[in-house]
PDB file of N, CA, C and O in Angstrom:
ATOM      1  N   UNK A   1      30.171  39.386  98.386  1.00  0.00           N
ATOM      2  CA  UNK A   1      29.532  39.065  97.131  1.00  0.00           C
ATOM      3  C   UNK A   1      28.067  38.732  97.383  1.00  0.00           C
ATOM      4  O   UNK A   1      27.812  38.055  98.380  1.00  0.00           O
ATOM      5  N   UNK A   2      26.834  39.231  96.394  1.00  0.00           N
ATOM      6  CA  UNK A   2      25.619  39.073  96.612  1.00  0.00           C
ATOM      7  C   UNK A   2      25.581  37.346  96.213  1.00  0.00           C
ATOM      8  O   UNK A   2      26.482  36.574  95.883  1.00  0.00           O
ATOM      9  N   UNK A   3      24.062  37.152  96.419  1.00  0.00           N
ATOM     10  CA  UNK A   3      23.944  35.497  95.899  1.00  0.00           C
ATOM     11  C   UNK A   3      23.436  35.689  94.467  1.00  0.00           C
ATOM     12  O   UNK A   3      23.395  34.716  93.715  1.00  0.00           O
ATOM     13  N   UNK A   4      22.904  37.351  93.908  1.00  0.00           N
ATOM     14  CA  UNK A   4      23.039  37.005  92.395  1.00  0.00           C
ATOM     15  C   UNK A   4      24.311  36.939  91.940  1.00  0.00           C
ATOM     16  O   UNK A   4      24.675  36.196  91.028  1.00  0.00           O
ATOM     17  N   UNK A   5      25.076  37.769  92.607  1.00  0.00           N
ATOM     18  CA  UNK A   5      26.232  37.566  91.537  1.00  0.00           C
ATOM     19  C   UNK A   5      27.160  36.049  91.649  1.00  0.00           C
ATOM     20  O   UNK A   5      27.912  35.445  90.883  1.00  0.00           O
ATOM     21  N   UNK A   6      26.658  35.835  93.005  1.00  0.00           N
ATOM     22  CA  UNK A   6      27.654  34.005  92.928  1.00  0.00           C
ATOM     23  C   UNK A   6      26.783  33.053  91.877  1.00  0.00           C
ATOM     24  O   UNK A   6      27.199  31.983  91.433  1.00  0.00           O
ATOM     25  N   UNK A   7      25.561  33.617  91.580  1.00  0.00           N
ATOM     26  CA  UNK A   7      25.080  32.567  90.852  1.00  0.00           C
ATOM     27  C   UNK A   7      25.075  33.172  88.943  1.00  0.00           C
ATOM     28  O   UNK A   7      24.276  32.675  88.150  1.00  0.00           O
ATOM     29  N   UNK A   8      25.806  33.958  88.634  1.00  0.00           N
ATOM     30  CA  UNK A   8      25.691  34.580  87.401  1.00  0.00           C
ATOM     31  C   UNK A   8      26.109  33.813  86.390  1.00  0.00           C
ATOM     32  O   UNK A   8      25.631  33.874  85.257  1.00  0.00           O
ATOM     33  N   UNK A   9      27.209  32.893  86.815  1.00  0.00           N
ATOM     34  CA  UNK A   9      27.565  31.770  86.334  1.00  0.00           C
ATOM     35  C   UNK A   9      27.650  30.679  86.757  1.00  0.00           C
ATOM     36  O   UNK A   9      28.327  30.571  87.779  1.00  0.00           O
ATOM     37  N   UNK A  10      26.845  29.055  86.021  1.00  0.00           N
ATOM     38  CA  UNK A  10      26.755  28.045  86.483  1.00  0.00           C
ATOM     39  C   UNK A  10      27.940  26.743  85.748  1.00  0.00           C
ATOM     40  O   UNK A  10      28.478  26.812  84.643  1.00  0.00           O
ATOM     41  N   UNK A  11      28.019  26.114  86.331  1.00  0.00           N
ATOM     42  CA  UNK A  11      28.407  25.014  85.771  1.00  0.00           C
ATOM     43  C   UNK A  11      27.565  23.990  85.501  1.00  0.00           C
ATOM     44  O   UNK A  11      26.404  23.900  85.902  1.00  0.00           O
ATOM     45  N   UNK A  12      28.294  23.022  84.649  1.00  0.00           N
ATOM     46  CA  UNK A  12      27.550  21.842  83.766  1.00  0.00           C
ATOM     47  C   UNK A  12      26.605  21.121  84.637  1.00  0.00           C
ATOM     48  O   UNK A  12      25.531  20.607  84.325  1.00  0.00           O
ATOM     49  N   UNK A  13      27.243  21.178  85.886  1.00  0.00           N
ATOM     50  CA  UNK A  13      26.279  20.061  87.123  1.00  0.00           C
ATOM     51  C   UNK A  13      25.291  20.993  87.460  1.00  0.00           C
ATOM     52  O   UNK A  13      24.270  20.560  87.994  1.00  0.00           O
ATOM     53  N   UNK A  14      25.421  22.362  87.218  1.00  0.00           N
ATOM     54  CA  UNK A  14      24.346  23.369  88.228  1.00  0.00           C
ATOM     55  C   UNK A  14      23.243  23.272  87.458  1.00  0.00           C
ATOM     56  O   UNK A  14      22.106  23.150  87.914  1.00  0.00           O
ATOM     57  N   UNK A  15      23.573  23.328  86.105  1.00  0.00           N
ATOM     58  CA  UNK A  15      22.651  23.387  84.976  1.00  0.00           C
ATOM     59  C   UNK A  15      22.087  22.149  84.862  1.00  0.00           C
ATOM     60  O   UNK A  15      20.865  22.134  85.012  1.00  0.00           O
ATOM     61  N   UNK A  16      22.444  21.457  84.715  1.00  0.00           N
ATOM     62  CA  UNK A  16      21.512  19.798  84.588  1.00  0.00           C
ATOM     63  C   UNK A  16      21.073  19.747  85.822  1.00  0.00           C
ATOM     64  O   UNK A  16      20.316  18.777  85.772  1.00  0.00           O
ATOM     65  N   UNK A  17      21.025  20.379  87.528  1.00  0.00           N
ATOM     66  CA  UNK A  17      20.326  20.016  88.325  1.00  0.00           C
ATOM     67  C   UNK A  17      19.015  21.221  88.025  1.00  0.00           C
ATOM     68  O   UNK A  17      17.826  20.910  88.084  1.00  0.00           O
ATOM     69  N   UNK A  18      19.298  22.019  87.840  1.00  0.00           N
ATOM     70  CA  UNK A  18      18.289  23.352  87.127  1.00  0.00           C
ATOM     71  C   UNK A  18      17.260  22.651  86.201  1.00  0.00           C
ATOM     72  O   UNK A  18      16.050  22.784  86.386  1.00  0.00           O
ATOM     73  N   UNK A  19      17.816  21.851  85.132  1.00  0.00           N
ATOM     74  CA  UNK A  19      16.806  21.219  83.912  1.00  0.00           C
ATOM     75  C   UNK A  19      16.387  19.975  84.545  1.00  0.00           C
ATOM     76  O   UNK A  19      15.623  19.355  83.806  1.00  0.00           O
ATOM     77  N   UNK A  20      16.607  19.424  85.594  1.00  0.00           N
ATOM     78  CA  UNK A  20      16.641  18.340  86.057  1.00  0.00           C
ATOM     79  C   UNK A  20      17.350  17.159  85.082  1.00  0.00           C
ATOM     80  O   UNK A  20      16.733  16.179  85.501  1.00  0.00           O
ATOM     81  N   UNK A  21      17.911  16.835  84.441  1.00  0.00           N
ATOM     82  CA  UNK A  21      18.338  16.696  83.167  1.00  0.00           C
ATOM     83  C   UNK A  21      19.969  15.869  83.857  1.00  0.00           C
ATOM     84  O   UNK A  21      20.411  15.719  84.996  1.00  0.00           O
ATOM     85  N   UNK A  22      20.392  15.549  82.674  1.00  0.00           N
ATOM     86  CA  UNK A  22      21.831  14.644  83.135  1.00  0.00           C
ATOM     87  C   UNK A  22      22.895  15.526  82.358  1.00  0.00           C
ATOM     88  O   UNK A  22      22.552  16.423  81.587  1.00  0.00           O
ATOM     89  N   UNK A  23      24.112  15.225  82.603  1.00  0.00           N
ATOM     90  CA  UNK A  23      25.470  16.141  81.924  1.00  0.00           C
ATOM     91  C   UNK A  23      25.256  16.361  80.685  1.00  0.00           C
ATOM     92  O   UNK A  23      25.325  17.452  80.118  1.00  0.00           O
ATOM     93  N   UNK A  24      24.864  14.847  80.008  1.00  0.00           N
ATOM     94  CA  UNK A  24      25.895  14.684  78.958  1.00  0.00           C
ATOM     95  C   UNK A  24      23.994  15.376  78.031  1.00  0.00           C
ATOM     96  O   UNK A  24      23.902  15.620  76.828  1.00  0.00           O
ATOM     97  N   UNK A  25      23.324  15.455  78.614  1.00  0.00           N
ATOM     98  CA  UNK A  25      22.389  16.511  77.720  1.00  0.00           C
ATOM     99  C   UNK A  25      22.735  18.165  77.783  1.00  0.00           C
ATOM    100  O   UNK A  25      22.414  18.989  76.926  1.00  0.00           O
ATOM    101  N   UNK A  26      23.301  18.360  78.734  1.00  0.00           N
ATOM    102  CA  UNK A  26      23.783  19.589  78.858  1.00  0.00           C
ATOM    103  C   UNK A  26      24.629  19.673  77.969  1.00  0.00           C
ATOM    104  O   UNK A  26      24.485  20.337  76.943  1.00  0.00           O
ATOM    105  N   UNK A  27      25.918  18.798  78.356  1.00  0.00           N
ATOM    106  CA  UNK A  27      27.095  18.993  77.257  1.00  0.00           C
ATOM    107  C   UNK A  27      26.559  19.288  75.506  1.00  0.00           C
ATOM    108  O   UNK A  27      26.849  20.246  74.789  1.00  0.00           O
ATOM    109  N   UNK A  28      25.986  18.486  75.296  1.00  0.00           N
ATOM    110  CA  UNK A  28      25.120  17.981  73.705  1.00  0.00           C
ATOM    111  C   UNK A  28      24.510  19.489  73.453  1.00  0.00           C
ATOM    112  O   UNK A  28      24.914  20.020  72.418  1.00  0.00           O
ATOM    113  N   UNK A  29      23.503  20.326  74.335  1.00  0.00           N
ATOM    114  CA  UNK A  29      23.358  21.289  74.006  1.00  0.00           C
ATOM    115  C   UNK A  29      24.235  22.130  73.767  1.00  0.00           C
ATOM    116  O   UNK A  29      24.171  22.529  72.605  1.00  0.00           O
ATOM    117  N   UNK A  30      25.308  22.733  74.568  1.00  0.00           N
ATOM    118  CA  UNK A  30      26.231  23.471  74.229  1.00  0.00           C
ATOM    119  C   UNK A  30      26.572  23.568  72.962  1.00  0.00           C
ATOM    120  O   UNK A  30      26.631  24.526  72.191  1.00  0.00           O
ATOM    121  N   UNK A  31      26.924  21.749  72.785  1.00  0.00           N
ATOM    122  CA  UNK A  31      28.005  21.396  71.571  1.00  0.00           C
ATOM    123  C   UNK A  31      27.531  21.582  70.221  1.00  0.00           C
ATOM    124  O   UNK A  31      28.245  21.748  69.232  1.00  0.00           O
ATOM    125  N   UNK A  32      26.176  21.540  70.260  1.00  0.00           N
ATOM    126  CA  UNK A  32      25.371  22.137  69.120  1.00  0.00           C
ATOM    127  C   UNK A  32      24.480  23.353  69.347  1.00  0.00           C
ATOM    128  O   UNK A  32      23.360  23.536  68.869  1.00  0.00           O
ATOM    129  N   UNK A  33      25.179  24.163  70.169  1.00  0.00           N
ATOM    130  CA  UNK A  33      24.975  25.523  69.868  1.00  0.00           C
ATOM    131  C   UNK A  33      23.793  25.655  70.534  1.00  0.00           C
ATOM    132  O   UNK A  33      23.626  26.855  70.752  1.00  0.00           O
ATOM    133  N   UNK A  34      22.818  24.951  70.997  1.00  0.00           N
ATOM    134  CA  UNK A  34      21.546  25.056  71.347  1.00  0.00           C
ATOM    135  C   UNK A  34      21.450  26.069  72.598  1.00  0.00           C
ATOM    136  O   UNK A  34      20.463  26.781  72.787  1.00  0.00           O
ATOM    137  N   UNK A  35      22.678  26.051  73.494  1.00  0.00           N
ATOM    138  CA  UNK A  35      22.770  26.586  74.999  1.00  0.00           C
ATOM    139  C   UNK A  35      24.087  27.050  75.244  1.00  0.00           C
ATOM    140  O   UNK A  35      24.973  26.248  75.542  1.00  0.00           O
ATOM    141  N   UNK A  36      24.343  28.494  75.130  1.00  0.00           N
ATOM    142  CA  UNK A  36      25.797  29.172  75.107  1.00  0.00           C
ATOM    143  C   UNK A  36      26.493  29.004  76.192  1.00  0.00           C
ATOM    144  O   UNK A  36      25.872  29.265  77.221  1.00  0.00           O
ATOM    145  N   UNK A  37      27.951  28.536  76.364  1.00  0.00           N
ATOM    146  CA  UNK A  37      28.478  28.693  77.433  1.00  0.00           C
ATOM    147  C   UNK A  37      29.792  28.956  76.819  1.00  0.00           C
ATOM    148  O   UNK A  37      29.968  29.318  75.655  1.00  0.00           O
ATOM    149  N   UNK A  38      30.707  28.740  77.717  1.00  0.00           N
ATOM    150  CA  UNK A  38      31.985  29.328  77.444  1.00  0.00           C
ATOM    151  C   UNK A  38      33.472  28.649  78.490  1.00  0.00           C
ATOM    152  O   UNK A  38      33.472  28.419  79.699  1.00  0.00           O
ATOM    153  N   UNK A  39      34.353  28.512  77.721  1.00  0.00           N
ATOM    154  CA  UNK A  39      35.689  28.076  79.088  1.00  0.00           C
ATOM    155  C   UNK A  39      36.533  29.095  79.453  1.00  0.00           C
ATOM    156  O   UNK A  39      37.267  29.870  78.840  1.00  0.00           O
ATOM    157  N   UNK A  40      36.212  28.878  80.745  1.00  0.00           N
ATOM    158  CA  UNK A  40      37.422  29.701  81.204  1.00  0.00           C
ATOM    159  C   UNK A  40      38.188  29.089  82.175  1.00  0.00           C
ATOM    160  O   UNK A  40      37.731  28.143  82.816  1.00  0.00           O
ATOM    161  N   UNK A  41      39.497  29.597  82.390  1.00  0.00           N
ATOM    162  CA  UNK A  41      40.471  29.376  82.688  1.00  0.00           C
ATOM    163  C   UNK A  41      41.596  28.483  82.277  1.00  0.00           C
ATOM    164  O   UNK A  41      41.301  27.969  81.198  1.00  0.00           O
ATOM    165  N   UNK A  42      42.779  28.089  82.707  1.00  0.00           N
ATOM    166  CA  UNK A  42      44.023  27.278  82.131  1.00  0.00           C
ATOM    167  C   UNK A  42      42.747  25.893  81.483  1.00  0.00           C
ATOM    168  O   UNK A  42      42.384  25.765  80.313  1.00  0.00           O
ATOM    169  N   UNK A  43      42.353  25.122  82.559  1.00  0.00           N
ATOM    170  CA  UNK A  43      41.540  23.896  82.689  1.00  0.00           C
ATOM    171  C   UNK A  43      40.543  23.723  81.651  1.00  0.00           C
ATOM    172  O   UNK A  43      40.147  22.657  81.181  1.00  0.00           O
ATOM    173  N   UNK A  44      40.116  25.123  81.293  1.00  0.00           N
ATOM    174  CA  UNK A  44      38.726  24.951  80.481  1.00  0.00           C
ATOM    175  C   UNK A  44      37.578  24.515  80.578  1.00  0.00           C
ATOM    176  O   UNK A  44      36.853  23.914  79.786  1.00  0.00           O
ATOM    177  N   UNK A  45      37.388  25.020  82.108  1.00  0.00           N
ATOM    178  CA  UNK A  45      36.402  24.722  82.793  1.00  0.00           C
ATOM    179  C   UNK A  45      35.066  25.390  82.312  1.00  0.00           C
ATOM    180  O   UNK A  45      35.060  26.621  82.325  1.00  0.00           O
ATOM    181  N   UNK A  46      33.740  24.633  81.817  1.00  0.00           N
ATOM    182  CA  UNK A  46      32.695  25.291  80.806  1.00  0.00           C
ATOM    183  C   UNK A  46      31.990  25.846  82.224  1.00  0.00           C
ATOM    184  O   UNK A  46      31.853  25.383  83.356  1.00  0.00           O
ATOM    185  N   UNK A  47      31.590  27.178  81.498  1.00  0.00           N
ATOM    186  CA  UNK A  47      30.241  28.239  82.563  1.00  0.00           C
ATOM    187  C   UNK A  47      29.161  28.496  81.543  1.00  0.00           C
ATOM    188  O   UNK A  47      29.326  28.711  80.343  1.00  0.00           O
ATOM    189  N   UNK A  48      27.805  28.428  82.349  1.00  0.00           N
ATOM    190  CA  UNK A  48      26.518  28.800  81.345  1.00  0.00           C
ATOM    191  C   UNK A  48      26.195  30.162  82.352  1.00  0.00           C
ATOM    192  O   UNK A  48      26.018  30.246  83.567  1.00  0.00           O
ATOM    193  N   UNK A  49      26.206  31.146  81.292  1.00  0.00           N
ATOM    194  CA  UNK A  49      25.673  32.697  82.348  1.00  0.00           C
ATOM    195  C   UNK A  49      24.360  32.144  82.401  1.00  0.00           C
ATOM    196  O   UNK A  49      23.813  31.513  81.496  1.00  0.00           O
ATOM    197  N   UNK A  50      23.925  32.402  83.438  1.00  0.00           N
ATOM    198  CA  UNK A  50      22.541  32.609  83.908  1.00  0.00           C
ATOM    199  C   UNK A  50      21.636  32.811  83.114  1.00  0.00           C
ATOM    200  O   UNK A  50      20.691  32.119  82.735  1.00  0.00           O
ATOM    201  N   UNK A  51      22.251  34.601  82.693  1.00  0.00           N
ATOM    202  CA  UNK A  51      20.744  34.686  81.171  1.00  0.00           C
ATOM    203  C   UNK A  51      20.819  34.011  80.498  1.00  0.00           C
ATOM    204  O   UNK A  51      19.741  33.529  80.152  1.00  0.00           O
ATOM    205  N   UNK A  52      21.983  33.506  79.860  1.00  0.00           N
ATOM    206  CA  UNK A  52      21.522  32.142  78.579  1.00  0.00           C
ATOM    207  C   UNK A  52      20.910  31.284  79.152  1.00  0.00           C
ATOM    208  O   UNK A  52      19.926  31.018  78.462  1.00  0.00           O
ATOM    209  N   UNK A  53      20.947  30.368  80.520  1.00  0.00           N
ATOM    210  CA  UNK A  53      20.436  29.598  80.588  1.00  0.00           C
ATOM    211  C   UNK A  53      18.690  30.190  80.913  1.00  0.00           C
ATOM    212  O   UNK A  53      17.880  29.310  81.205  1.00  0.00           O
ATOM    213  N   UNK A  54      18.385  31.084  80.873  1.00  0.00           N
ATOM    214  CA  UNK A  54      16.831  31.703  81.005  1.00  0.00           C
ATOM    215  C   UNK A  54      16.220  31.848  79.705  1.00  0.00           C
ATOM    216  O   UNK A  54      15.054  31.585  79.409  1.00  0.00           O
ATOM    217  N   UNK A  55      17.296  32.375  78.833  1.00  0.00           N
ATOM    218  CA  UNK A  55      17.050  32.279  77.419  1.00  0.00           C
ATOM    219  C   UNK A  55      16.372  31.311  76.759  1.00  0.00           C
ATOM    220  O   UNK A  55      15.225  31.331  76.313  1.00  0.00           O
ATOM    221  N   UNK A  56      17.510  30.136  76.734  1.00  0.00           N
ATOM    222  CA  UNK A  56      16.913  28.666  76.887  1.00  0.00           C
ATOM    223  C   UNK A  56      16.100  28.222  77.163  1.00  0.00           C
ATOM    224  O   UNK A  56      15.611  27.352  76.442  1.00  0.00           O
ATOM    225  N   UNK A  57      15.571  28.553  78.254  1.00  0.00           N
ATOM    226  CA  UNK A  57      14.179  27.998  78.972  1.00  0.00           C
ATOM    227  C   UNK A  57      13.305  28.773  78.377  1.00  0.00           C
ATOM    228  O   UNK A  57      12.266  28.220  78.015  1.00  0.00           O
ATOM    229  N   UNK A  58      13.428  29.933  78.164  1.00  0.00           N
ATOM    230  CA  UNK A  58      12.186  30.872  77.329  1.00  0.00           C
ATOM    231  C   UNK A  58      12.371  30.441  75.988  1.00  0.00           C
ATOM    232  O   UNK A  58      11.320  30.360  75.353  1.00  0.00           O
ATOM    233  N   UNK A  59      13.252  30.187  75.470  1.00  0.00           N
ATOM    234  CA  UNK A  59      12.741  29.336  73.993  1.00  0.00           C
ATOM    235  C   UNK A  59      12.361  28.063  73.511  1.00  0.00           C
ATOM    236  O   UNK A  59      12.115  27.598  72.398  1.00  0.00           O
ATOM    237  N   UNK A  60      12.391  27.507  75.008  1.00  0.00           N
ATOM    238  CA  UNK A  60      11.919  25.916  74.494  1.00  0.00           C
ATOM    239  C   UNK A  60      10.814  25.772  75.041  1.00  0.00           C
ATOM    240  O   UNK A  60      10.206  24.730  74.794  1.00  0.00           O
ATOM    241  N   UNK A  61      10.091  26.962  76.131  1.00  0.00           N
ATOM    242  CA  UNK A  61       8.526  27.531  75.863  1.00  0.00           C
ATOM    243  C   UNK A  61       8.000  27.750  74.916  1.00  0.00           C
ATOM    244  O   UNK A  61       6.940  27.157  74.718  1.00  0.00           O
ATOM    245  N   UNK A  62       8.558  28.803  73.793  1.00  0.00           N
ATOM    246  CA  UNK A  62       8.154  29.176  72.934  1.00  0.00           C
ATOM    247  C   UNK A  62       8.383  28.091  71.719  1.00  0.00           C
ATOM    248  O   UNK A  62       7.407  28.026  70.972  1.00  0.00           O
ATOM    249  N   UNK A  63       9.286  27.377  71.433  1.00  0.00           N
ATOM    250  CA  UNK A  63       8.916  26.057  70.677  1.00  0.00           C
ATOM    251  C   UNK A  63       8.184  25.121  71.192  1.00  0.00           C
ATOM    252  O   UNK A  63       7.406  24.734  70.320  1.00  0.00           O
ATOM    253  N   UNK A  64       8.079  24.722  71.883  1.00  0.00           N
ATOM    254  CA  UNK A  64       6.992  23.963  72.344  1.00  0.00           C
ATOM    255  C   UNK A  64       5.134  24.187  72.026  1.00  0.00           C
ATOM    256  O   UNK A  64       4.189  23.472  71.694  1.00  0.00           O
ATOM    257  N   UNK A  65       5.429  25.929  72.444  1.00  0.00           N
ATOM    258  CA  UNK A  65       3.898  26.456  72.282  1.00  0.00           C
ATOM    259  C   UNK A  65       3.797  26.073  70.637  1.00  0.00           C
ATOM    260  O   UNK A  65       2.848  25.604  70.008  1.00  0.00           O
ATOM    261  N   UNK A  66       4.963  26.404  70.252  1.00  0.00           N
ATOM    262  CA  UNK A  66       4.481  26.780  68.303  1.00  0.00           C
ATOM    263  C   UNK A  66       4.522  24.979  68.116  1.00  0.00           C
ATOM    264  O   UNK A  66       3.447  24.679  67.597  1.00  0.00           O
ATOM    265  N   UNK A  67       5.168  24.008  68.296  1.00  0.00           N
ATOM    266  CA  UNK A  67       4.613  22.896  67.995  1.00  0.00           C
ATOM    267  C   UNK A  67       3.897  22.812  68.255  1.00  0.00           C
ATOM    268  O   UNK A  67       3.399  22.191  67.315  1.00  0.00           O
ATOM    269  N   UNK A  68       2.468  23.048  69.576  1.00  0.00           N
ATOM    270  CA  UNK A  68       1.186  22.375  70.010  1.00  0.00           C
ATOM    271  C   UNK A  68      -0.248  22.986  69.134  1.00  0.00           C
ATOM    272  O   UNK A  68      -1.383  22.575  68.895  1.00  0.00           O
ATOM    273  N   UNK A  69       0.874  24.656  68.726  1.00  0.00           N
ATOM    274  CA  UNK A  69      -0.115  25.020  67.745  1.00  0.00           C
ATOM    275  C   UNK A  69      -0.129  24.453  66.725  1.00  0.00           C
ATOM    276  O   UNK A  69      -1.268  24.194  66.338  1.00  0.00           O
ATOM    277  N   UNK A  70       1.099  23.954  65.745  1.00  0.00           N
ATOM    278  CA  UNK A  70       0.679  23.643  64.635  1.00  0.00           C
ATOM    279  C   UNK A  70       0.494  21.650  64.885  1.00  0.00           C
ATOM    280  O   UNK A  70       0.844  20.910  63.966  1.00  0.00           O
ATOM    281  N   UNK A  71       0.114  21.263  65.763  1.00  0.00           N
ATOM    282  CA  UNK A  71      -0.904  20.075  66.171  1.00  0.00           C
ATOM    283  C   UNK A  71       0.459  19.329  66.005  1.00  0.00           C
ATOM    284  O   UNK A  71       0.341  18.117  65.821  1.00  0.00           O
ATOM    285  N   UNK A  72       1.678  19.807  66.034  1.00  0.00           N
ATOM    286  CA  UNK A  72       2.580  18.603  65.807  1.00  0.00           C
ATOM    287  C   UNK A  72       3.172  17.807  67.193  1.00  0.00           C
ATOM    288  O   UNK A  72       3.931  16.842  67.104  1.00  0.00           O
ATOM    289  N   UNK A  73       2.754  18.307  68.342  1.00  0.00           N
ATOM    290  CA  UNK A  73       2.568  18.154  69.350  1.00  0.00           C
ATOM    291  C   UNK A  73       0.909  18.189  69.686  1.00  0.00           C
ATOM    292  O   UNK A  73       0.055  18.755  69.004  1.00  0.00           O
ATOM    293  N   UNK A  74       0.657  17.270  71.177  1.00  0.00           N
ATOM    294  CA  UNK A  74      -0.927  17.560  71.454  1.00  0.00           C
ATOM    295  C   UNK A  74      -0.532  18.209  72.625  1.00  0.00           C
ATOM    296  O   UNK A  74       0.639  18.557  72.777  1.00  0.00           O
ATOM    297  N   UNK A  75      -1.121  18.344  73.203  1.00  0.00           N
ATOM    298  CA  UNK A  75      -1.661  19.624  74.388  1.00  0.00           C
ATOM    299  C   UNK A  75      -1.723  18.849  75.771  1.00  0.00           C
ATOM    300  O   UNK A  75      -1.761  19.603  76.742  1.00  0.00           O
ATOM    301  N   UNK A  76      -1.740  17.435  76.064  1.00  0.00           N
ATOM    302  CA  UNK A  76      -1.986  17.101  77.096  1.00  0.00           C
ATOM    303  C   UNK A  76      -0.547  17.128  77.105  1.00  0.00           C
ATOM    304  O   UNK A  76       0.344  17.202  76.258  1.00  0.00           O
ATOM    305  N   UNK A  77      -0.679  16.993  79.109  1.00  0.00           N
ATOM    306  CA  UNK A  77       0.428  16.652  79.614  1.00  0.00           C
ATOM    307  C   UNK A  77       0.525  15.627  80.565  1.00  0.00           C
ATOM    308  O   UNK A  77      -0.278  15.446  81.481  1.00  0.00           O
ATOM    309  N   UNK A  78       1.872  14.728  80.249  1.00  0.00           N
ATOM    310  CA  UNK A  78       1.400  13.607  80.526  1.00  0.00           C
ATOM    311  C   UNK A  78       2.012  13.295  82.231  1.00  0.00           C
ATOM    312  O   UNK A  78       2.788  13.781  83.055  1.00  0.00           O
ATOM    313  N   UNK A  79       1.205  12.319  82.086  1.00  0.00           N
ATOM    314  CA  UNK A  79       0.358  11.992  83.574  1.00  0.00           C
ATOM    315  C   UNK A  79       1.721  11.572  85.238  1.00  0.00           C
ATOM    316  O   UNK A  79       2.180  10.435  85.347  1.00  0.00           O
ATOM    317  N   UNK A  80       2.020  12.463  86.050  1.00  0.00           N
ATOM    318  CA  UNK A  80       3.318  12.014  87.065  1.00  0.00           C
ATOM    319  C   UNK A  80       3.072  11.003  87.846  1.00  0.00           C
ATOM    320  O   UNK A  80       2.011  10.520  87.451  1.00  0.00           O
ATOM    321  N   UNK A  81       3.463  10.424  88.728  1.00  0.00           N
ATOM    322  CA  UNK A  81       3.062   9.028  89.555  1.00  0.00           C
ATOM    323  C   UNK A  81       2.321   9.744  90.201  1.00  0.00           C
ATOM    324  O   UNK A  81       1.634   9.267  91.104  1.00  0.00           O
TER     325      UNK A  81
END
């Protein structure tokens, strides 16, 4: 198996270490539709394909940009230790 295809699908922990982010924001996205995933098997174990999770990231670029345009956001970014 290549390492794209082991990585085509992630789980809840792969994805919140990806967003840097915690579970239960992951979970919350799913649960409102924001970030597609899916269960599989007996367990119902949740997977995010890859492209959705790229998807994701390319649209919360693109909302972001359209808030800073319409000034509802500002433009700086704020400051790391």
């Amino acid at each position: 198996m290549t390492a794209e295809h082991d990585n085509r699908f992630l789980t809840i922990e792969q994805v919140a270490e990806e967003l840097n982010s915690k579970t239960s924001l992951i979970r919350t996205l799913i649960q409102t539709g924001q970030l597609r995933a899916f269960q599989v098997g007996p367990r119902g174990f949740w997977r995010v394909g890859r492209q959705d999770l790229e998807d994701y990231i390319a649209d919360a670029y693109q909302r972001t940009a359209e808030r800073i345009a319409s000034g509802e956001l500002t433009d700086d970014v704020p400051k790391g230790d």
